[in-house]
C-alpha positions as CSV (number, residue, x, y, z in Angstrom):
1,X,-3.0,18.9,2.2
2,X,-1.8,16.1,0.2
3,X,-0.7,17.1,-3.1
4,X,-0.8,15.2,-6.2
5,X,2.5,15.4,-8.4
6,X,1.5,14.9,-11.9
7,X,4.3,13.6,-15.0
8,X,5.2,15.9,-18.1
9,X,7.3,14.9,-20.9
10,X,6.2,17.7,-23.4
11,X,4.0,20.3,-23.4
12,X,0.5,18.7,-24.6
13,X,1.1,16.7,-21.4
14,X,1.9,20.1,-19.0
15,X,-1.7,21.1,-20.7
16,X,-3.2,17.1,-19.8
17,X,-2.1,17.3,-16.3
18,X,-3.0,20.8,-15.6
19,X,-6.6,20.9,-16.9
20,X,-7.1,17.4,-14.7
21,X,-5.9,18.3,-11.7
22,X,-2.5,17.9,-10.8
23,X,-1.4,20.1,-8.3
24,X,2.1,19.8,-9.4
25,X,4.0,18.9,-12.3
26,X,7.4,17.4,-12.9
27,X,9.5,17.8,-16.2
28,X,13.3,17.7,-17.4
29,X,15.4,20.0,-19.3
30,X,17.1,18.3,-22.6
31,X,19.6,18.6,-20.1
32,X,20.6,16.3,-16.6
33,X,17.4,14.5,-16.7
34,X,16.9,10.9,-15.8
35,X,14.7,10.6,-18.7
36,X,16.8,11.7,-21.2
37,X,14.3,10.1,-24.1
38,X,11.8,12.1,-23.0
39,X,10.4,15.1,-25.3
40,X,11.7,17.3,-22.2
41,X,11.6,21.1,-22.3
42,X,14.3,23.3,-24.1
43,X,15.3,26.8,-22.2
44,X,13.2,28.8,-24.0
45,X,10.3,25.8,-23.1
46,X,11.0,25.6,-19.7
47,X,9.9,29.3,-19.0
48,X,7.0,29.1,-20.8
49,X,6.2,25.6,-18.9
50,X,6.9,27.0,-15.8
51,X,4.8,30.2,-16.4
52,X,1.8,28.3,-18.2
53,X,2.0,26.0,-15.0
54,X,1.9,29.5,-12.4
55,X,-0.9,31.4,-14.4
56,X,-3.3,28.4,-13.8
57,X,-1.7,27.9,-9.7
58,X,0.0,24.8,-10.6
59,X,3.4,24.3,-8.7
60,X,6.4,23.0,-10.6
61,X,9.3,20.6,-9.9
62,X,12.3,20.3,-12.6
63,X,14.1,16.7,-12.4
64,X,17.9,17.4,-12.4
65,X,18.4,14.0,-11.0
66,X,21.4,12.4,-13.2
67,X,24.6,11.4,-11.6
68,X,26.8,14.5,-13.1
69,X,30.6,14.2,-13.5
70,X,33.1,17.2,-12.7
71,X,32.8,18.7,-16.2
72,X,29.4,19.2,-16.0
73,X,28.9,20.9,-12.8
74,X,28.8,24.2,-13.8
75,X,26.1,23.2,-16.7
76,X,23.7,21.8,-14.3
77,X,23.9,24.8,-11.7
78,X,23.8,27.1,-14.7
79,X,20.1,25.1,-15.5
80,X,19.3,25.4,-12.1
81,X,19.8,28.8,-12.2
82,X,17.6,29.6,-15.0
83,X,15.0,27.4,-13.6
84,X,15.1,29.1,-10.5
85,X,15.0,32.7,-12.0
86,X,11.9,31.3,-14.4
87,X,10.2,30.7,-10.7
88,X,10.2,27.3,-10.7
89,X,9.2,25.6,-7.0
90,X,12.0,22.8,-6.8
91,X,14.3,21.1,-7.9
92,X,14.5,16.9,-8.2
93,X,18.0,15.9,-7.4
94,X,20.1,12.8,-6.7
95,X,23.8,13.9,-6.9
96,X,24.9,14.6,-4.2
97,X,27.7,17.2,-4.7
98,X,24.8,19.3,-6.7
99,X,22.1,19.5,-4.1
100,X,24.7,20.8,-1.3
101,X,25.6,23.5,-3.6
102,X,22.1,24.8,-5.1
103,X,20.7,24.3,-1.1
104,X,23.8,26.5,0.1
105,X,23.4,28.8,-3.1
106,X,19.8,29.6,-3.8
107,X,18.3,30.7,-1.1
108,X,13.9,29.5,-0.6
109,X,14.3,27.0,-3.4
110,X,12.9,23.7,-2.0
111,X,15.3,20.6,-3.3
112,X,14.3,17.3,-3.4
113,X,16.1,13.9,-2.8
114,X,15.1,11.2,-6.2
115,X,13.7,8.4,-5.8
116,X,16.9,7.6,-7.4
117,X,18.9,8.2,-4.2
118,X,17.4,5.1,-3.0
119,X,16.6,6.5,0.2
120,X,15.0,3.6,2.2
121,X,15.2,4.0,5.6
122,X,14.5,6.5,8.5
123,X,18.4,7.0,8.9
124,X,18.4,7.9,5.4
125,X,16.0,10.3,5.5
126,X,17.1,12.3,8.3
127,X,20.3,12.6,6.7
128,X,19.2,14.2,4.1
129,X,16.7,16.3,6.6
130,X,20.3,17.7,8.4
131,X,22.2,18.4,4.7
132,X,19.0,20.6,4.0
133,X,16.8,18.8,1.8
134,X,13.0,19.7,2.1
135,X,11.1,16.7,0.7
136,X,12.8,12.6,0.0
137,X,11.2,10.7,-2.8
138,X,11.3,7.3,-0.8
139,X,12.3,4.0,-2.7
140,X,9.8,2.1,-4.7
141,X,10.6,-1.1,-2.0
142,X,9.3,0.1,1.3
143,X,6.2,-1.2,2.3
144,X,3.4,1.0,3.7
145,X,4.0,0.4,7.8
146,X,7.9,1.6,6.6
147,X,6.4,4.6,5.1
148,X,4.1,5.9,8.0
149,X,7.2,4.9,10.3
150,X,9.3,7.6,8.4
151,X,6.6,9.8,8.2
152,X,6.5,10.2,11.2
153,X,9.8,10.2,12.7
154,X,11.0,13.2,10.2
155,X,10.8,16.6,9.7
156,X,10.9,16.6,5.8
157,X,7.7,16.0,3.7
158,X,7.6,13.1,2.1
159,X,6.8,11.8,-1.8
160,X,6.1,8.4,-2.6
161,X,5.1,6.9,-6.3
162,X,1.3,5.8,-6.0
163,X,1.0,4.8,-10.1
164,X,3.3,4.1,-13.0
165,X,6.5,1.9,-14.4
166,X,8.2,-0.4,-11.5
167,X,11.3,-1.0,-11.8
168,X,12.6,-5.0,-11.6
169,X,15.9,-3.9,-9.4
170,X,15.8,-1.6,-6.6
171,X,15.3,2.4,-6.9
172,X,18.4,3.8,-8.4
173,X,21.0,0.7,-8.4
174,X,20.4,-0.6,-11.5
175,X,22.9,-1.4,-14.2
176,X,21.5,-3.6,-16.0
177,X,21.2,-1.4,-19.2
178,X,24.7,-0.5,-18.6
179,X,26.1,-3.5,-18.5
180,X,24.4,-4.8,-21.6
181,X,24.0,-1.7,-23.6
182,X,26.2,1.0,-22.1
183,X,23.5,2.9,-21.5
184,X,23.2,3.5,-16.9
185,X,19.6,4.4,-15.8
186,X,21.6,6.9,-13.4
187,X,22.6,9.0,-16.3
188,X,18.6,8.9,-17.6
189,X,19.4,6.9,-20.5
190,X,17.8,3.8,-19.9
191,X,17.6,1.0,-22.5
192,X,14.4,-0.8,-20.0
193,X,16.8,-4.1,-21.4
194,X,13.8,-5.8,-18.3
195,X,10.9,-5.0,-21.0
196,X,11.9,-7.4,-23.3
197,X,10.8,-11.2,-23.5
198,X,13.6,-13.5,-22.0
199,X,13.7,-17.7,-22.2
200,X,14.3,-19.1,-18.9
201,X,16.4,-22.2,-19.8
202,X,17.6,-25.3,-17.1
203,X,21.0,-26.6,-17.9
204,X,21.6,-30.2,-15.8
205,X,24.6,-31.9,-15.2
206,X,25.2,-33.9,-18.5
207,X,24.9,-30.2,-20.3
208,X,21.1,-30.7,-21.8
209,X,18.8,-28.0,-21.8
210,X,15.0,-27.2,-20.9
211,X,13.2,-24.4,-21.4
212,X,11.3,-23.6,-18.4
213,X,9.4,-20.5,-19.2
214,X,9.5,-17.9,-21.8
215,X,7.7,-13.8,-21.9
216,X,8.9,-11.2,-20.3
217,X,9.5,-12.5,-17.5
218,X,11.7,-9.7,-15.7
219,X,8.8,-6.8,-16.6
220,X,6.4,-6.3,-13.0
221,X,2.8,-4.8,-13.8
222,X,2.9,-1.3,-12.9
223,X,2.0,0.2,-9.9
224,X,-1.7,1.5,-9.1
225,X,-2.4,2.0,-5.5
226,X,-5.9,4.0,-5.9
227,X,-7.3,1.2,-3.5
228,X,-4.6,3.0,-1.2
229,X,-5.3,6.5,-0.5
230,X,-6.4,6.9,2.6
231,X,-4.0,4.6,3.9
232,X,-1.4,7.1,2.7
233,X,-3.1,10.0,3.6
234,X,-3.2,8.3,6.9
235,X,0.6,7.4,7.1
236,X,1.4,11.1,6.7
237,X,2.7,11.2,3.0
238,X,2.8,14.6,1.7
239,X,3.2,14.1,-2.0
240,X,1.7,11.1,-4.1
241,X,3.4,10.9,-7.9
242,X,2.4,9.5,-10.7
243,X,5.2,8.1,-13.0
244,X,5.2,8.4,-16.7
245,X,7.4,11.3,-18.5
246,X,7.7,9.4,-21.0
247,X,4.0,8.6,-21.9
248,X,1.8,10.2,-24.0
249,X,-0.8,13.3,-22.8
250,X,-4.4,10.5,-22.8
251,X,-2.5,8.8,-20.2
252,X,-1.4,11.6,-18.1
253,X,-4.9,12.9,-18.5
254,X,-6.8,10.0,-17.7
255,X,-4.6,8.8,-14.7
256,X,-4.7,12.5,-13.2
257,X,-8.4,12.5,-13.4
258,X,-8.9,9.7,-11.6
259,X,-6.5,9.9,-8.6
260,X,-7.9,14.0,-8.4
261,X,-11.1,12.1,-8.3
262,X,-10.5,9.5,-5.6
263,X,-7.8,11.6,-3.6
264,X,-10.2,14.4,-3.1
265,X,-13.2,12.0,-2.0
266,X,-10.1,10.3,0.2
267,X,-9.6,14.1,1.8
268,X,-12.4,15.1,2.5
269,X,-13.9,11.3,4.0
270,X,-11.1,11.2,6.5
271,X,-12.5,8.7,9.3
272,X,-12.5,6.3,6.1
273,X,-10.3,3.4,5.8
274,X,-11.3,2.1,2.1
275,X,-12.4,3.6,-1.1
276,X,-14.8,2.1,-3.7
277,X,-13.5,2.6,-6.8
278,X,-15.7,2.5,-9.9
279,X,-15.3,-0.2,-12.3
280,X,-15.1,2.4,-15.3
281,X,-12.3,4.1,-14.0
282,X,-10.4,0.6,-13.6
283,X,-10.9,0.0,-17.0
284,X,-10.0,3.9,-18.3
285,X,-6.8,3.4,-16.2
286,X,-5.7,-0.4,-17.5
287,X,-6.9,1.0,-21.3
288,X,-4.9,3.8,-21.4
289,X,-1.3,1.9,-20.4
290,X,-0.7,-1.9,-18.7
291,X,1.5,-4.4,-18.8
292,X,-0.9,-7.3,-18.2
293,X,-2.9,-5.6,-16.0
294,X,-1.3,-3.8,-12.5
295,X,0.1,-4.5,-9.0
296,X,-0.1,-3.2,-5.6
297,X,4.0,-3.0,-5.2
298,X,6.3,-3.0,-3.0
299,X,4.3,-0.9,-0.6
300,X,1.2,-2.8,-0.5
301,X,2.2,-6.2,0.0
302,X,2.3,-6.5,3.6
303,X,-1.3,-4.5,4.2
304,X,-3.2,-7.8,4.6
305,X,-7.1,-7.7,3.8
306,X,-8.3,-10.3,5.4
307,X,-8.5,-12.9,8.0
308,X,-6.4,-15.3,6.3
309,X,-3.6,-13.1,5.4
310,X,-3.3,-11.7,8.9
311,X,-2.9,-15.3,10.0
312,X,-0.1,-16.1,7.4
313,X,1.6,-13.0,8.0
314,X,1.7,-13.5,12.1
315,X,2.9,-17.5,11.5
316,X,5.9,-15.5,9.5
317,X,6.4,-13.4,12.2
318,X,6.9,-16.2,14.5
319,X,8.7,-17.7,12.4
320,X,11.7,-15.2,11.7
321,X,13.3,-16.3,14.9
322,X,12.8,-19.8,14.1
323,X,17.0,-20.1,14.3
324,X,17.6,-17.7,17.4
325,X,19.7,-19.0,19.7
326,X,18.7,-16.4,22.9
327,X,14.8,-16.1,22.8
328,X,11.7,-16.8,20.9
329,X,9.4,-14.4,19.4
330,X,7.0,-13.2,20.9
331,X,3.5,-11.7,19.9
332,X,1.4,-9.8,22.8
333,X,-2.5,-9.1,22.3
334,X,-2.6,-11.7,19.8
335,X,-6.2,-11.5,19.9
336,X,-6.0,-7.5,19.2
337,X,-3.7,-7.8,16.2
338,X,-5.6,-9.8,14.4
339,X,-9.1,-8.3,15.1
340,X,-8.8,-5.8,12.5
341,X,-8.4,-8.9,10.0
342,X,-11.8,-10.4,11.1
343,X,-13.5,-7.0,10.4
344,X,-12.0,-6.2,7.3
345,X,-12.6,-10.1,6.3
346,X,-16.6,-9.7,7.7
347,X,-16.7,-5.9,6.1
348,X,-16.0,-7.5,2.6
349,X,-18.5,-10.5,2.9
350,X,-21.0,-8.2,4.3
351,X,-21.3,-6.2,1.2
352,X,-21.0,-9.3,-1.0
353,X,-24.3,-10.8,0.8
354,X,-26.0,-7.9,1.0
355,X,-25.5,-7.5,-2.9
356,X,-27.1,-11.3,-3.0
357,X,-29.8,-10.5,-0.9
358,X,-30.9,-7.6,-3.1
359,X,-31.2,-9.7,-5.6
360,X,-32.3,-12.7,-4.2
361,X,-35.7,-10.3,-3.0
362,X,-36.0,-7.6,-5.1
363,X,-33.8,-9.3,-8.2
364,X,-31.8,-6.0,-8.3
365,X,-27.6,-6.5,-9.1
366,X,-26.0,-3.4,-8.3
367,X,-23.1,-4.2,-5.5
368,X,-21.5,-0.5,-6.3
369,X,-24.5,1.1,-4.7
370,X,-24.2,-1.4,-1.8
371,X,-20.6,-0.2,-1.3
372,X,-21.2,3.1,-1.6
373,X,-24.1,3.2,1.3
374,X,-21.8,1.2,3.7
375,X,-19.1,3.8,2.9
376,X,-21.6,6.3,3.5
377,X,-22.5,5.7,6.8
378,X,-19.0,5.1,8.0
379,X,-18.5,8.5,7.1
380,X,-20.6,9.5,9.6
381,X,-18.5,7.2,12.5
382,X,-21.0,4.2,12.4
383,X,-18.9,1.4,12.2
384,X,-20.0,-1.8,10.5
385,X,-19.2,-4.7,12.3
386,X,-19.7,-8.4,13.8
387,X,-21.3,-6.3,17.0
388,X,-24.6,-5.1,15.5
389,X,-24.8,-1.2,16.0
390,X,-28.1,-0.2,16.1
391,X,-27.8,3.1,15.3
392,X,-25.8,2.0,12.3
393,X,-28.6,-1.0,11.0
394,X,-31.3,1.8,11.2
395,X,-29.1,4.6,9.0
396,X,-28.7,1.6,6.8
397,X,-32.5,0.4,6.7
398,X,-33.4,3.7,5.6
399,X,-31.0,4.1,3.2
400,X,-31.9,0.8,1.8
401,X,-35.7,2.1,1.7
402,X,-34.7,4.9,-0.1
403,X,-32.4,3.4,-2.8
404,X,-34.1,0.9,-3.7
405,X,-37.7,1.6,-3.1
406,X,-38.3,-1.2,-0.9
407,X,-40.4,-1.3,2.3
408,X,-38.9,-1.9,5.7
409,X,-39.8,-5.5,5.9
410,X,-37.4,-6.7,2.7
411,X,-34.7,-3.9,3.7
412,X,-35.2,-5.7,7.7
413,X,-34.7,-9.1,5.2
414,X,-32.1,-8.4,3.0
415,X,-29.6,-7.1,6.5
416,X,-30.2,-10.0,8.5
417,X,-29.4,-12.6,5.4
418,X,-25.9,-10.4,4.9
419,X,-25.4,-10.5,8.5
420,X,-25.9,-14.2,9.3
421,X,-24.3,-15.3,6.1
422,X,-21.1,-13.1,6.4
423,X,-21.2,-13.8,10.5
424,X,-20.9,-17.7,9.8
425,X,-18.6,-17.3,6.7
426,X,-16.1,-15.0,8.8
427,X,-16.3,-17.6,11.3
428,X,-15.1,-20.2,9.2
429,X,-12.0,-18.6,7.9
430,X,-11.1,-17.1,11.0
431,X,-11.2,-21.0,12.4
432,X,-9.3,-22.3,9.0
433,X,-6.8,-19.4,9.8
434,X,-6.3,-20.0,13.5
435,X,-6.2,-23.8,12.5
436,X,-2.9,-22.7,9.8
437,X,-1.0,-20.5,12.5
438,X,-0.7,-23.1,14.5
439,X,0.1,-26.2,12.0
440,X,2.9,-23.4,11.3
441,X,3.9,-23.3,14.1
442,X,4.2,-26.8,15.0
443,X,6.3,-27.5,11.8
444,X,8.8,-25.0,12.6
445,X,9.2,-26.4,16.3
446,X,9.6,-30.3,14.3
447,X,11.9,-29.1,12.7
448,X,13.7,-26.8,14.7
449,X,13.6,-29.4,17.6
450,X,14.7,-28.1,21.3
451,X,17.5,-25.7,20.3
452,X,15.2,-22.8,19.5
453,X,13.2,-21.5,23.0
454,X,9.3,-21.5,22.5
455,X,7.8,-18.3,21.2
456,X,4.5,-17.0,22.9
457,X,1.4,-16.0,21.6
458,X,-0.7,-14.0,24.4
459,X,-5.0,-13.6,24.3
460,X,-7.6,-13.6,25.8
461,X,-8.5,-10.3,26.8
462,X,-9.8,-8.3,23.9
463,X,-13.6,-8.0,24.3
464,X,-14.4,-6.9,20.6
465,X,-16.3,-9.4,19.5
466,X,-13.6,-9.7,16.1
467,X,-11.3,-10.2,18.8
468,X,-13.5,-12.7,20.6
469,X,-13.8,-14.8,17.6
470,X,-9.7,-14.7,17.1
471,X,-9.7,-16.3,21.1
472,X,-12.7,-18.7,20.1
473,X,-11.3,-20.3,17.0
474,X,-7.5,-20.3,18.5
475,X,-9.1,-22.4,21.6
476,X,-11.2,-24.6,19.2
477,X,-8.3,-25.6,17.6
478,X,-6.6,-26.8,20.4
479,X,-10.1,-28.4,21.5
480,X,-9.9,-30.6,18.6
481,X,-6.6,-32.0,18.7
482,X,-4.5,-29.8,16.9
483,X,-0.7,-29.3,18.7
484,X,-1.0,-32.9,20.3
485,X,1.8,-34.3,18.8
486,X,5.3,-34.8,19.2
487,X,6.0,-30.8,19.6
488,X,2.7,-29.4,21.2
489,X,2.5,-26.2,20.6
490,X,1.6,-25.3,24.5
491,X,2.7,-23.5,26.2
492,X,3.0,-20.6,22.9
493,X,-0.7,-20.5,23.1
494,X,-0.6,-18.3,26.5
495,X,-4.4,-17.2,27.5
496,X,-4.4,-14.0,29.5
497,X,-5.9,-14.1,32.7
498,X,-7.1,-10.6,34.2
499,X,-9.3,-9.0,36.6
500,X,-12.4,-7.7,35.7
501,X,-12.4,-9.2,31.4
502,X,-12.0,-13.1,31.9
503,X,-11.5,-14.2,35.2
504,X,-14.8,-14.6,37.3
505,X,-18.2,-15.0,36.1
506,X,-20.5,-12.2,34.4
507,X,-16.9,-10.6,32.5
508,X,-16.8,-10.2,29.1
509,X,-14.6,-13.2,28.3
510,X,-15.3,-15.6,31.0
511,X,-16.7,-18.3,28.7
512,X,-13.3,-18.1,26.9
513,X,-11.7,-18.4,30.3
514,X,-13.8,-21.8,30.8
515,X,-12.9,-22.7,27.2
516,X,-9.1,-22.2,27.5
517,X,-9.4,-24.7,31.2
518,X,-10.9,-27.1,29.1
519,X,-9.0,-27.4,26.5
520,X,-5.4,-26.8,28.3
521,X,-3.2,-29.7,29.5
């Protein structure tokens, strides 16, 4: 079970993130605690935090996650002993020297690595995983593909921050407070010098100056990666956290209810790969704390959605070895890759047309609903996609019926219009895609010249029909003149000849066998 790991500054927000669902909280002590301007907990505090938490079967994590100096030592294992004799679950830690001794010392209490470790790699991880460590809060950086990698290469369980505050440096090597205001984030005192409006200014040669660009300019939006869940869930995460010790109980209760919310529909939907969130809960969520409204992170960034950004991100990959002297890249099952970004691009337009339908025939807006009944029915393993499933259009038709009190003739009407009009629309940006891949490619060969070897790009033999439309367009492009210049990009377009999928008439993918003789030199 995933858990949800809820942010408490003071007791009115233990109470706010109990009675909305956190499954565990997180506090300090006035003590070691990288937010030291926090409300925190006192030692009489922390026992009754801890024991308000228990009563109610609420698990509890105390942050002792301050670099600590050899004075203070035997204060922070004498906190860590009361903490662990009040029954709390773990303990947060990111000095070193402490965590050895409390996991040699107290026996079944779990320790955690902080985020402020800056753990960001497998290596990292199983380090930690052999000095005893039971759970590593990864870095804010790594991107979800990094996550699931970890995930499931170790042992330990692992926590990653979901919603909250991101930092403008990297998790845990930031001294930019110290170095302005003598205050280090790594001894929880913080000045968040990043939250304040800067002036960017040009200075040119003769000395005169022009202001570029003025706000705050070194703040990012904060986190939310609700649209996330099940990708997480998926990767093997065992703990998602919300940050925010430091903000008031309405936000810790409004942000717990919604990822309780969303992580148990996310749970219990398992075979689903996307969430519909409701609007409201967007806007309860920016109301109660933005900066400007939020961001998908660090983690997020490289999980493309669509057609277009699966193209963009495979000319990048192609072009990281633009300046390798022993071998190109290569990119195998092209075609397969980049199916997933046709369906997710058709998935999206499908609803969007089907919302336009409704309301072109039966002048009824409510695109939620339509998202919710395609969700619906995937959750019963009927797939929506450029292959019509009939067993997935009936479920649909008669969901349609129902809903919206329509007879089978409109609901027959209102699927075909989304269909055709998402098919050709997916068609068109998978051919505008294909057709920037290769002028990518093209201008890194111009201007890399013949020192770097051609990289390949193999096809031709997925038989999905979102992979049928990545061979199509890719052989189109060629058809019409594109990689004809000085530096064609042939032979890097490399269509897969085999057996039984492409090669003799009445397989799958002979017309795009007939298609790639055309078109090749």
């Amino acid at each position: 079970m995933v858990e949800l790991l809820s942010p408490v500054g003071d007791f009115e927000c233990l109470k706010a993130a109990v009675q909305n669902g956190a499954d565990t909280v997180y506090f300090g002590s006035n003590s070691f605690s990288a937010r030291a301007f926090a409300s925190n907990f006192s030692d009489d505090d922390l026992k009754k935090a801890i024991s308000y938490a228990k009563i109610r079967g609420v698990k509890t994590n105390l942050t002792l996650n301050t670099l600590l100096k050899n004075d203070e030592l035997p204060d922070a294992i004498a906190l860590a002993e009361k903490a662990y004799n009040y029954g709390i679950d773990a303990i947060i830690v990111q000095d070193l020297g402490l965590a050895r001794y409390l996991i040699k010392n107290f026996p079944g209490l779990a320790i955690h690595a902080s985020t402020q470790l800056s753990v960001h790699n497998l290596e990292g991880v199983l380090e930690l995983q052999k000095l005893g460590f039971s759970r590593v809060v990864l870095s804010r950086e790594l991107s979800l593909q990094e996550i699931e990698y970890i995930c499931q290469n170790s042992n330990v369980e692992i926590e990653v921050f979901v919603h909250g505050a991101l930092c403008i440096s990297y998790s845990g090597q930031c001294l930019f407070s110290s170095m302005v205001g003598g205050r280090s984030g790594n001894r929880g005192k913080c000045a968040q010098p990043c939250r304040l409006p800067y002036e960017l200014i040009q200075t040119t040669s003769d000395s005169a100056s022009t202001s570029i660009d003025t706000g705050y300019l070194l703040s990012p939006r904060d986190l939310c990666g609700l649209d996330y869940l099940p990708s997480l869930i998926k990767a093997g995460v065992s703990c998602l956290k919300i940050e925010g010790r430091m903000k008031s109980p309405e936000y810790v209760a409004t942000v717990t209810r919604i990822y309780r919310k969303y992580l148990d529909f996310a749970i219990s939907h398992s075979n689903v790969s996307s969430i519909s969130i409701d609007e409201q809960d967007k806007q309860d969520l920016l109301q109660v704390f933005n900066r400007g409204g939020f961001s998908t992170g660090h983690g997020f960034l490289r999980e493309p959605n669509d057609i277009m950004s699966y193209g963009a991100l495979a000319a990048i990959a192609i072009q990281s070895n633009q300046n390798d002297q022993h071998g190109g890249q290569s990119i195998p099952f092209f075609d397969y890759g980049l199916a997933k970004g046709v369906y997710k691009t058709f998935r999206k337009l499908y609803i969007s047309n089907m919302s336009k339908a409704l309301k072109l025939f039966k002048d009824i807006d409510n695109k939620e609903a339509i998202k919710n009944i395609v969700c619906k029915i995937e959750d019963e393993n009927l797939k929506l996609g450029l292959e019509k499933n009939e067993y997935y259009i009936n479920k649909e038709k008669e969901i349609l019926k129902e809903e919206f009190n329509i007879d089978e003739d409109i609901a027959k009407k209102i699927q075909d219009f989304a269909y055709n009009e998402a098919y050709e629309e997916t068609d068109r940006q998978t051919y505008q895609s294909m057709e920037g891949f290769i002028h990518n490619l093209n201008t890194m060969h111009s201007r890399a010249g013949a020192q770097v070897p051609f990289s390949s790009v193999n096809f031709g033999t997925d038989t999905s029909e979102e992979g049928r439309m990545i061979s199509k367009n890719l052989l189109l492009c060629l058809e019409r003149g594109l990689g004809d210049g000085e530096t064609p990009i042939f032979p890097i377009l490399i269509f897969k000849v085999k057996e039984g999928i492409n090669l003799n008439p009445g397989d799958p993918n002979y017309d795009l066998f007939k298609l790639s003789c055309k078109v090749s030199p």
